[in-house]
NUTOR-677386 format. One record per atom (N, C-alpha, C): residue number from 1; x, y negated, z negated; atom name. Coordinates in Angstrom, 3 decimals. Layout:
BEGIN
NUM	X	Y	Z	CA
...
# end
This chain:
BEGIN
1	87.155	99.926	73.597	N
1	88.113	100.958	73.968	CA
1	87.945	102.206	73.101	C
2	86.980	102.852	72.713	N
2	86.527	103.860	71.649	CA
2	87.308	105.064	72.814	C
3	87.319	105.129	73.657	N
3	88.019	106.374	74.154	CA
3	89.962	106.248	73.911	C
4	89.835	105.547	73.869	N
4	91.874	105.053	73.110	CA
4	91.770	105.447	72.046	C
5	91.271	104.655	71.264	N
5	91.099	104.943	69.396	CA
5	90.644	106.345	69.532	C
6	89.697	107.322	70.157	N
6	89.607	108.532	69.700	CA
6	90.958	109.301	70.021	C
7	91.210	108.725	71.337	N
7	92.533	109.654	71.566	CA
7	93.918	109.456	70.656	C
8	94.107	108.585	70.005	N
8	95.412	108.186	69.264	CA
8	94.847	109.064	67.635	C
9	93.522	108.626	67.488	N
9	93.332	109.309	66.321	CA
9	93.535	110.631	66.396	C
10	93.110	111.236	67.543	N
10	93.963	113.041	67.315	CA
10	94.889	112.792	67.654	C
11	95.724	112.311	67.929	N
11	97.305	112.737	68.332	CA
11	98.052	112.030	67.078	C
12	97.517	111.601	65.907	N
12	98.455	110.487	65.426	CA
12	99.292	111.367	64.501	C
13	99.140	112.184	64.461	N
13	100.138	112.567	63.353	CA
13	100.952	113.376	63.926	C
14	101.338	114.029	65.100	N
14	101.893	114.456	66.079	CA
14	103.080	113.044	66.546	C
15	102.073	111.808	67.107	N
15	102.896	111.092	66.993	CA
15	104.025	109.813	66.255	C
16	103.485	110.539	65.085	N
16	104.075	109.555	63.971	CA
16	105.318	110.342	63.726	C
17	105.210	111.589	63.645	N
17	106.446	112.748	63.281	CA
17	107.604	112.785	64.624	C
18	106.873	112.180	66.262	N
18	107.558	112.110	67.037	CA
18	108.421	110.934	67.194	C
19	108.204	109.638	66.786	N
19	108.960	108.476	66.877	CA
19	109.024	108.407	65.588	C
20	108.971	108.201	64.333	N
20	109.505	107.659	63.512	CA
20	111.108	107.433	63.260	C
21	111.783	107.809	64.014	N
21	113.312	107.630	63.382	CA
21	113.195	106.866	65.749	C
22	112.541	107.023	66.234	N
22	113.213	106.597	67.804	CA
22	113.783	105.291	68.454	C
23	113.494	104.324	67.028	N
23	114.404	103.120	67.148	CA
23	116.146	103.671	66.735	C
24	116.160	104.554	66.341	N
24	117.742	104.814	65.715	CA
24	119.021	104.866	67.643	C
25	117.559	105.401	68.155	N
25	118.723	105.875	69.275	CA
25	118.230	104.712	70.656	C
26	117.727	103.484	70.311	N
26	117.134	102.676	71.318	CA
26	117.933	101.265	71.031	C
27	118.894	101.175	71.208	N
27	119.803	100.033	70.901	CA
27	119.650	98.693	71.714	C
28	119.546	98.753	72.973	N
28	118.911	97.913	73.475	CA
28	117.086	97.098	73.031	C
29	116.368	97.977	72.889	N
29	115.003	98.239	72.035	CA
29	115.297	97.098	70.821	C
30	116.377	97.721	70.119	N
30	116.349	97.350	68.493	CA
30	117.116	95.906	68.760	C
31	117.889	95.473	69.618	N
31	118.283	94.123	69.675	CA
31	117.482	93.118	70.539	C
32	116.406	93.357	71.244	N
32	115.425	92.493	71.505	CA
32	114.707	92.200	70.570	C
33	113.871	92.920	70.049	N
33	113.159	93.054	68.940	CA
33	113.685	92.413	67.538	C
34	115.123	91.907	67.568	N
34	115.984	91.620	66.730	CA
34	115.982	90.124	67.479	C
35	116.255	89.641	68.288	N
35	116.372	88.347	68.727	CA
35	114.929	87.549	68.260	C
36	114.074	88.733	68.659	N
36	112.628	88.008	68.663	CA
36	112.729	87.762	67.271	C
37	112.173	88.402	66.371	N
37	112.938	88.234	64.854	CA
37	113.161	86.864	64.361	C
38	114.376	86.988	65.085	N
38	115.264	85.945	64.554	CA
38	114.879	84.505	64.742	C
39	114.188	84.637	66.072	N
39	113.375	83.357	66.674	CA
39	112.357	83.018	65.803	C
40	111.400	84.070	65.646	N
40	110.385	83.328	64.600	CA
40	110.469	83.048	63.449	C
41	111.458	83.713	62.821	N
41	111.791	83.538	61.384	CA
41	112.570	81.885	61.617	C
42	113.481	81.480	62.546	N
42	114.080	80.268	62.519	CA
42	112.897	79.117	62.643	C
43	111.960	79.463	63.456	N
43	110.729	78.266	63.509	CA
43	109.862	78.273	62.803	C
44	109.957	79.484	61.883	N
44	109.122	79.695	60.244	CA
44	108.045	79.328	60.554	C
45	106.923	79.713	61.414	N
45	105.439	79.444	61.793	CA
45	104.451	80.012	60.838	C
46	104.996	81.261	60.403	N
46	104.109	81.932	60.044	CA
46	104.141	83.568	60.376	C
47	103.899	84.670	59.839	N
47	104.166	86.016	59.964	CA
47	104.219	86.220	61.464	C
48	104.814	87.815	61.634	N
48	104.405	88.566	62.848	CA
48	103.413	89.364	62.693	C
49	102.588	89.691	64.308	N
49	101.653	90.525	63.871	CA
49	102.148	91.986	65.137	C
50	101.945	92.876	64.187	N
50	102.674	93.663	65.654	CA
50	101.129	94.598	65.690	C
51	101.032	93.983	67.112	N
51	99.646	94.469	67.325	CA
51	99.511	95.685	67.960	C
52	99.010	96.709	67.848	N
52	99.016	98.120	68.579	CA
52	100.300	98.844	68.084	C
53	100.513	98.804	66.438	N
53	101.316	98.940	65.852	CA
53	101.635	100.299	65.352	C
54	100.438	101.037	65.873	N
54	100.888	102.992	65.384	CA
54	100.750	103.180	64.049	C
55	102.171	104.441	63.651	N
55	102.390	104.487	62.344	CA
55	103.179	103.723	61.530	C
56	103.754	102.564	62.406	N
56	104.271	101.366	61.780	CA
56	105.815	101.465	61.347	C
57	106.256	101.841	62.197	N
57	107.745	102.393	61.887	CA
57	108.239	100.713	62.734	C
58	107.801	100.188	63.653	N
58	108.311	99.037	64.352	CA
58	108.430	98.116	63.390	C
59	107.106	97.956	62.326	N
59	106.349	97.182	61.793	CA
59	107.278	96.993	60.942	C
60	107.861	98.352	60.287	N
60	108.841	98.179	58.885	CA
60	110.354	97.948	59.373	C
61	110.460	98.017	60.302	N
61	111.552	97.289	61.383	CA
61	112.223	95.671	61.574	C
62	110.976	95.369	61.759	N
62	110.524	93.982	61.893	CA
62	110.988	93.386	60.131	C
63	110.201	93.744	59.640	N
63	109.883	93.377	58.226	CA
63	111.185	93.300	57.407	C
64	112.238	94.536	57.695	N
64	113.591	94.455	57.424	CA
64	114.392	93.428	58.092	C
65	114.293	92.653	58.896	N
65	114.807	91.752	59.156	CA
65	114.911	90.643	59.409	C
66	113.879	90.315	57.929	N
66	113.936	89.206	57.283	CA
66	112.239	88.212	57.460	C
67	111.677	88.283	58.678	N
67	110.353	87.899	58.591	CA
67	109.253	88.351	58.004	C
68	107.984	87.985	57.775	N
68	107.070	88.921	57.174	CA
68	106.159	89.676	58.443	C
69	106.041	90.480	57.742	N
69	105.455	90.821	59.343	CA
69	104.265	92.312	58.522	C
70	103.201	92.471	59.265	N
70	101.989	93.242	59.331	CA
70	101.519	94.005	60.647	C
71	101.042	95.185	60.449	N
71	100.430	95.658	61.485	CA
71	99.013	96.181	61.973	C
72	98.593	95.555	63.141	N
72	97.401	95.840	63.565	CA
72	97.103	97.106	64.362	C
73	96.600	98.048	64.293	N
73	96.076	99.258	65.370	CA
73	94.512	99.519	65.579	C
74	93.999	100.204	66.345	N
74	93.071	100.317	66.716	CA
74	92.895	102.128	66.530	C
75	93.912	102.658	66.204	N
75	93.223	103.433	65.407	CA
75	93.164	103.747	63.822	C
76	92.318	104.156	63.217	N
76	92.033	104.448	61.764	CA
76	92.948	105.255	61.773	C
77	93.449	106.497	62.337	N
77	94.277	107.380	61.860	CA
77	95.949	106.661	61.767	C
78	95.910	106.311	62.833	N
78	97.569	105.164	62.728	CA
78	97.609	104.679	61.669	C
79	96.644	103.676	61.595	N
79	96.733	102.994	60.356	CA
79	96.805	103.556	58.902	C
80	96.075	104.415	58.702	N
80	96.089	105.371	57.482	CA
80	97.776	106.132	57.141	C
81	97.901	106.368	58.230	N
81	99.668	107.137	58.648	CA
81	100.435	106.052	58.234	C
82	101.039	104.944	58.862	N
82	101.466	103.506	58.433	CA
82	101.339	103.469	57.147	C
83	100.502	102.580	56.529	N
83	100.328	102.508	55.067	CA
83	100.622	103.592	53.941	C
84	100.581	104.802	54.179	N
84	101.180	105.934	53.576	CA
84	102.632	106.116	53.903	C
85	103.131	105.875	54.652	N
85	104.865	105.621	55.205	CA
85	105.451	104.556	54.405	C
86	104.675	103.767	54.698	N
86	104.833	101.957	54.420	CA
86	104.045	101.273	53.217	C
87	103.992	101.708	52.199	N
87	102.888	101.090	50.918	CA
87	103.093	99.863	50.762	C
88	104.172	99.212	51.305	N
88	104.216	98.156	50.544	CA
88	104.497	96.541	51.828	C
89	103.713	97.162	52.977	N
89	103.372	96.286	54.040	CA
89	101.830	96.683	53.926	C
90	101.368	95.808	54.979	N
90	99.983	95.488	55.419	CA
90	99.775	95.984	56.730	C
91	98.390	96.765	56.822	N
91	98.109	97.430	57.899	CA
91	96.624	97.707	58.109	C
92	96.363	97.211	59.134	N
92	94.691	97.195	59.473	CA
92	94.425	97.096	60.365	C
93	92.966	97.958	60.683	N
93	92.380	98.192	61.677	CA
93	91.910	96.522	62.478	C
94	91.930	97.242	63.746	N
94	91.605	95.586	64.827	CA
94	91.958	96.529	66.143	C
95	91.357	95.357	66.863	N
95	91.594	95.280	68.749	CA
95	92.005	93.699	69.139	C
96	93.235	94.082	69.749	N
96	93.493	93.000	69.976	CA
96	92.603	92.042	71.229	C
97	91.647	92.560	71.740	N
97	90.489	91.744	72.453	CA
97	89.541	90.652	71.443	C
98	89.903	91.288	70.214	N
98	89.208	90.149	69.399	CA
98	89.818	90.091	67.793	C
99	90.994	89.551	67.343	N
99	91.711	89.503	66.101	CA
99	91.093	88.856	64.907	C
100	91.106	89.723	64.182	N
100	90.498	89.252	62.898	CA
100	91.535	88.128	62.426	C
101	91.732	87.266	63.074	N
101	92.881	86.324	62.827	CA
101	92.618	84.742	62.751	C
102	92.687	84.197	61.716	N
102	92.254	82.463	62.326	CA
102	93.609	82.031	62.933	C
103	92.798	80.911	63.852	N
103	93.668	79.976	64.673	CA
103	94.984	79.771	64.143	C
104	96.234	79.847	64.894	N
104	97.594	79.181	64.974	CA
104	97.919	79.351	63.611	C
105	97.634	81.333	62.979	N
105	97.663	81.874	62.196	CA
105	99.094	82.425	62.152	C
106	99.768	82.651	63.799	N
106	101.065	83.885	63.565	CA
106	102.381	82.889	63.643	C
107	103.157	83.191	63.636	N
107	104.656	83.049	64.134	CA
107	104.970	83.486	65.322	C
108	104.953	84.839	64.874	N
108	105.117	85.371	66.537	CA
108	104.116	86.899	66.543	C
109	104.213	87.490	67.734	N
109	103.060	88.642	67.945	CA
109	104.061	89.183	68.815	C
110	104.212	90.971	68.289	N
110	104.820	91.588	69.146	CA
110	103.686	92.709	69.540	C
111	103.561	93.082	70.983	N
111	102.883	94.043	71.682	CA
111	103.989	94.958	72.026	C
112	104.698	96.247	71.383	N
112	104.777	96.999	72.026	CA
112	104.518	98.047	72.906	C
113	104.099	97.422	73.930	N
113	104.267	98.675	75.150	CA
113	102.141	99.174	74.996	C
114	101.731	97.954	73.688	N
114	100.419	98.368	73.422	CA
114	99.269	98.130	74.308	C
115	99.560	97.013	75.419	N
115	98.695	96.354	76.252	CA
115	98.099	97.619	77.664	C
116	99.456	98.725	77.441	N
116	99.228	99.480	78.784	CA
116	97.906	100.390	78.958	C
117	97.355	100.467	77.579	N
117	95.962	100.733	77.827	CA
117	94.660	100.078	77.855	C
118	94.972	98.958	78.720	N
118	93.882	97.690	78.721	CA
118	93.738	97.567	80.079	C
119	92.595	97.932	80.597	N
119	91.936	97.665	81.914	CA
119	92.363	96.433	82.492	C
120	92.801	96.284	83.700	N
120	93.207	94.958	83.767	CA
120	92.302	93.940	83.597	C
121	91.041	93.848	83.739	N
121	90.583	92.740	83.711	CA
121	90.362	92.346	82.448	C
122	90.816	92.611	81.326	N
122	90.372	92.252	80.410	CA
122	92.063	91.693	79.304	C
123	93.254	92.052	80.547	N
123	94.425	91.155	80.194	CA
123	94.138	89.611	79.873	C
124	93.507	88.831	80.903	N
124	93.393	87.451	80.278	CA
124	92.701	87.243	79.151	C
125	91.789	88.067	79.026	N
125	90.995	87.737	77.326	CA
125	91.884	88.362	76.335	C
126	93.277	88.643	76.366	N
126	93.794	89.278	75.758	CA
126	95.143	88.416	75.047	C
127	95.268	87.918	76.354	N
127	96.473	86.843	76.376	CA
127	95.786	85.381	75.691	C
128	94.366	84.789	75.738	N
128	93.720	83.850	75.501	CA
128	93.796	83.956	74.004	C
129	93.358	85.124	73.362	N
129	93.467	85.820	71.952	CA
129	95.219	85.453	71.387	C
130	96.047	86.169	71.915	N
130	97.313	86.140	71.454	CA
130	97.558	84.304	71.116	C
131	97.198	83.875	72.496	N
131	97.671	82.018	72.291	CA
131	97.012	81.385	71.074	C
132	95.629	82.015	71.086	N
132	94.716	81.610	69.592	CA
132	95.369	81.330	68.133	C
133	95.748	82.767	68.259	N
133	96.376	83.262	66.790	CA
133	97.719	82.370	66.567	C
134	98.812	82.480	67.681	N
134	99.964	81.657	67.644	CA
134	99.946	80.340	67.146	C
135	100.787	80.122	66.183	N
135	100.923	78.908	65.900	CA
135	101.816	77.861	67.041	C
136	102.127	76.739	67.096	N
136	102.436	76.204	68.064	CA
136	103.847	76.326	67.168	C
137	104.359	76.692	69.081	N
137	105.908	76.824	68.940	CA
137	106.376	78.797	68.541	C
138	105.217	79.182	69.080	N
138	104.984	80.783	67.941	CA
138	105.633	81.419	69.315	C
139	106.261	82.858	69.282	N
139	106.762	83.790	70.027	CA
139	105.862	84.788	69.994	C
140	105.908	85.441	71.751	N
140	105.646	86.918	71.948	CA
140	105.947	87.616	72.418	C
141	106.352	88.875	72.093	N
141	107.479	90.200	72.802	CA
141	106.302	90.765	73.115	C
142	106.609	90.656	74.545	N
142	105.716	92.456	75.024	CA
142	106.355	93.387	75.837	C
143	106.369	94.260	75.590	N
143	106.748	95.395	76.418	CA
143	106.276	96.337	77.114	C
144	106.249	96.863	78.072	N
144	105.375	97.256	79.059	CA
144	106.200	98.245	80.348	C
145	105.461	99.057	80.976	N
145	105.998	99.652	81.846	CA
145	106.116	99.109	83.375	C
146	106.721	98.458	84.361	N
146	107.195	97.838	85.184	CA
146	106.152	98.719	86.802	C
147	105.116	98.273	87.036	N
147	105.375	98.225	88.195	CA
147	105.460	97.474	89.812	C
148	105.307	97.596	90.834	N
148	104.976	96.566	91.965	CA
148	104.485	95.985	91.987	C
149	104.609	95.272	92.939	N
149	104.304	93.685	93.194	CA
149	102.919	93.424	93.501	C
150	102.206	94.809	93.507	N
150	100.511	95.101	94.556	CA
150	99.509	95.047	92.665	C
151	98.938	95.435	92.889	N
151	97.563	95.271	92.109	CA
151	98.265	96.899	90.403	C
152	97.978	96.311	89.486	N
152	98.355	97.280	88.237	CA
152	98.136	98.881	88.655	C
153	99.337	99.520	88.615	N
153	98.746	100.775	89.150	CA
153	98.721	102.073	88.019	C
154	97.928	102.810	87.719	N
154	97.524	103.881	86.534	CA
154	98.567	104.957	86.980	C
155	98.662	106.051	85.635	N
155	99.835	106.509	85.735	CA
155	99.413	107.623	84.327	C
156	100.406	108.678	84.786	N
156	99.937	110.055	83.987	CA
156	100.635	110.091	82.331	C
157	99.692	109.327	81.619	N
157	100.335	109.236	79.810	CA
157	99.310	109.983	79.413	C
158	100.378	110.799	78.670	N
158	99.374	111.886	78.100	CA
158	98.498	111.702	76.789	C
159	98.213	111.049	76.308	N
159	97.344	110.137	75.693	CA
159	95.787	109.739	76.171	C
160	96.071	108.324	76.883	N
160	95.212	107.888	77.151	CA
160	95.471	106.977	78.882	C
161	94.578	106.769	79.354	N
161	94.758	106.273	81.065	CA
161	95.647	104.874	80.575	C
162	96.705	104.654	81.381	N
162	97.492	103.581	81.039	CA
162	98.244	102.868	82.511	C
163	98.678	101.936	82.790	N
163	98.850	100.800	83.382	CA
163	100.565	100.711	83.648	C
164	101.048	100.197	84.627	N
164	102.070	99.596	84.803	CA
164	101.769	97.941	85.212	C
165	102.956	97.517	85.259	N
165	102.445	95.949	85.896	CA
165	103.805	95.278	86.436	C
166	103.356	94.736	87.205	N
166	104.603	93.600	88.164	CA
166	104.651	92.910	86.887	C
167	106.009	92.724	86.613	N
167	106.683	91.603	85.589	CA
167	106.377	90.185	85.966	C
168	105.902	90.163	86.926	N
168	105.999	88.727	87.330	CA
168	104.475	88.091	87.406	C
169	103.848	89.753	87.695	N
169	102.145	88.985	87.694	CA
169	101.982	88.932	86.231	C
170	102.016	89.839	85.455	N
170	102.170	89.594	84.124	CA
170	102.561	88.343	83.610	C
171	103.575	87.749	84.070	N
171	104.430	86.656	83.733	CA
171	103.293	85.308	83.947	C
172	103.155	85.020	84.969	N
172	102.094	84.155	85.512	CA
172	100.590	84.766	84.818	C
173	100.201	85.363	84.512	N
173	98.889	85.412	83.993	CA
173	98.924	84.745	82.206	C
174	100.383	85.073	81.508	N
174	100.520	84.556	80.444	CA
174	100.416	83.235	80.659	C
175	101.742	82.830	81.609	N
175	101.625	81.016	82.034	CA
175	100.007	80.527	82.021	C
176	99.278	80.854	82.568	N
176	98.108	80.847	82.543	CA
176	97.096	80.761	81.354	C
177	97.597	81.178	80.158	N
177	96.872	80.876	78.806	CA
177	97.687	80.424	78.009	C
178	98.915	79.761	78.597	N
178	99.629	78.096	77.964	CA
178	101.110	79.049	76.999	C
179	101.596	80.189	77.929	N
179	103.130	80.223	77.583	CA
179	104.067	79.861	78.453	C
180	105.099	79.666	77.966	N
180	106.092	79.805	78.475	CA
180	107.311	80.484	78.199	C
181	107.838	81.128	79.734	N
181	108.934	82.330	79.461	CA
181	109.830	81.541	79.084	C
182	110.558	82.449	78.087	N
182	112.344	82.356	77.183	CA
182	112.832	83.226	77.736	C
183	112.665	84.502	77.772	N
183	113.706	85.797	78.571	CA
183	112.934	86.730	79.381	C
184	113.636	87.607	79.582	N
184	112.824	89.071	80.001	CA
184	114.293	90.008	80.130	C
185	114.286	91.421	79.653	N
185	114.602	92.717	79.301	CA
185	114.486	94.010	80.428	C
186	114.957	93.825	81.258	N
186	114.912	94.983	82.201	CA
186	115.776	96.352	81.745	C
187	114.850	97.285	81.454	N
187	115.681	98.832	81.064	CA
187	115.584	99.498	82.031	C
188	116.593	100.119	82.872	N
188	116.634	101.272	83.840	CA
188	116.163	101.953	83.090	C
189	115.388	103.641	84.338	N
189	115.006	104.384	83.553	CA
189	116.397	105.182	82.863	C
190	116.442	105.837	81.414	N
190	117.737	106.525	81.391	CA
190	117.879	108.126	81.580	C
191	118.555	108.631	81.285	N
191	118.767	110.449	81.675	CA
191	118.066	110.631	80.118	C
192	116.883	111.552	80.713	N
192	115.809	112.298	79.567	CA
192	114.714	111.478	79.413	C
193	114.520	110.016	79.742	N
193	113.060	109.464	79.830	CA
193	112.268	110.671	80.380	C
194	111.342	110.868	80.269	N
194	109.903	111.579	80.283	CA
194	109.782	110.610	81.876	C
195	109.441	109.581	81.700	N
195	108.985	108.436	82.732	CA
195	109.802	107.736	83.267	C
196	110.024	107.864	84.517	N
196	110.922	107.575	85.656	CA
196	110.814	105.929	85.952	C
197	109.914	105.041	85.190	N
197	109.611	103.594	85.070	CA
197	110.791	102.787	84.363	C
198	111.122	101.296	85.376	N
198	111.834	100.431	84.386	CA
198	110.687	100.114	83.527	C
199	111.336	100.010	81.876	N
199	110.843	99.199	80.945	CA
199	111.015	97.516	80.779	C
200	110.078	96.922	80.489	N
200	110.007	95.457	80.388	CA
200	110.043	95.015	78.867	C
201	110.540	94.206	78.792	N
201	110.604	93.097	77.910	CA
201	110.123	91.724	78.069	C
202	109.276	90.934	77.861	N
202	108.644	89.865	77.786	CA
202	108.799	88.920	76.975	C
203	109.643	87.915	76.522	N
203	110.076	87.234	75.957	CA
203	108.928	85.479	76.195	C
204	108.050	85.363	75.182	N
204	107.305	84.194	75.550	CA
204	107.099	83.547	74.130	C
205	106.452	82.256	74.596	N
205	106.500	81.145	73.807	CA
205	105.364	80.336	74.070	C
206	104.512	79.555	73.060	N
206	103.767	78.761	73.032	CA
206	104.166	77.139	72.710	C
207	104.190	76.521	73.383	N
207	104.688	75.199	73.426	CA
207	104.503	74.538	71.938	C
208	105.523	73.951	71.777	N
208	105.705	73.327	70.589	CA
208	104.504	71.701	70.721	C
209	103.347	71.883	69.891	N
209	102.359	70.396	70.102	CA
209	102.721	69.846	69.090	C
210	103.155	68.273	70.307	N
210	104.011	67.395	69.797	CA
210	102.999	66.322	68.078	C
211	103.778	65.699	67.500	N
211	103.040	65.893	66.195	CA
211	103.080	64.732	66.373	C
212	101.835	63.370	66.466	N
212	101.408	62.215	66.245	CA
212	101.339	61.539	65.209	C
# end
């Protein structure tokens, strides 16, 4: 994905100055993200990894409430931004198509909204990766932009070419690399979204393997 990573690397400091405080006014946002939390920290697996993590304002989010948690991006400039915000978390370069991560390494893995620049065909090697890393019994939040029921359809982010997706094909393609759904998060769009899209929430789980 070198055309993503170039594009986030020029925009990153533009967009680090643009969200850093945008959990303050996302209350719904900040109490999913808070449940999830709470879930992995109670089954104590092992850290979060918040993958496609920016300048890491989610990351130090997370981290405040009570789990350990680190962030992965794919671009150098994010990451550099992050760790200068954040000195005293962990932050490193990666793609989540292939995680510098050993096996049934995480707790839980949050994707915000990071997957929407992934060609579709390369969602299942993506989701195969996430189940890897998860420890059994591990959680994953993803969030994503909502669309129909027909084939992923592209859409004008001024960034980089990005994706909507049926919640439900989404849903079933995870089932498919051994989760299972706990919730899901439907956000109308609200007055002043930029993007006229419901937002998703993805609430999943990797089966607890039973211990012999």
């Amino acid at each position: 994905m070198p055309d993503t990573k170039a594009a986030y690397d020029a925009v990153a400091t533009l967009y680090a100055d643009t969200f850093r405080d945008i959990l303050k006014t996302m209350p719904l946002e900040r109490s999913v993200i808070a449940a999830f939390a709470e879930l992995v920290q109670t089954h104590d697996a092992g850290p979060i990894a918040d993958v496609g993590c920016g300048p890491g304002h989610i990351t130090a989010y997370l981290n405040s409430l009570g789990p350990e948690a680190f962030g992965i991006d794919l671009s150098s400039e994010m990451v550099a931004l992050a760790q200068k915000a954040h000195p005293d978390l962990r932050f490193e370069e990666g793609t989540m198509t292939a995680l510098n991560l050993a096996d049934a390494e995480l707790g839980g893995i949050l994707s915000n909204f990071s997957i929407i620049h992934l060609p579709p065909a390369q969602m299942p090697q993506v989701f195969a990766e996430f189940e890897r890393v998860l420890a059994s019994g591990g959680h994953l939040l993803l969030g994503f932009y909502a669309g129909d029921d027909r084939e992923p359809e592209t859409f004008d982010h001024k960034v980089s070419p990005a994706y909507r997706w049926s919640a439900d094909r989404l849903a079933e393609l995870l089932r498919q690399a051994g989760f299972s759904e706990v919730a899901r998060l439907v956000r109308e769009p609200q007055e002043g979204d930029k993007r006229q899209f419901q937002q998703i929430y993805l609430l999943m789980r990797k089966p607890v393997t039973p211990t012999t």
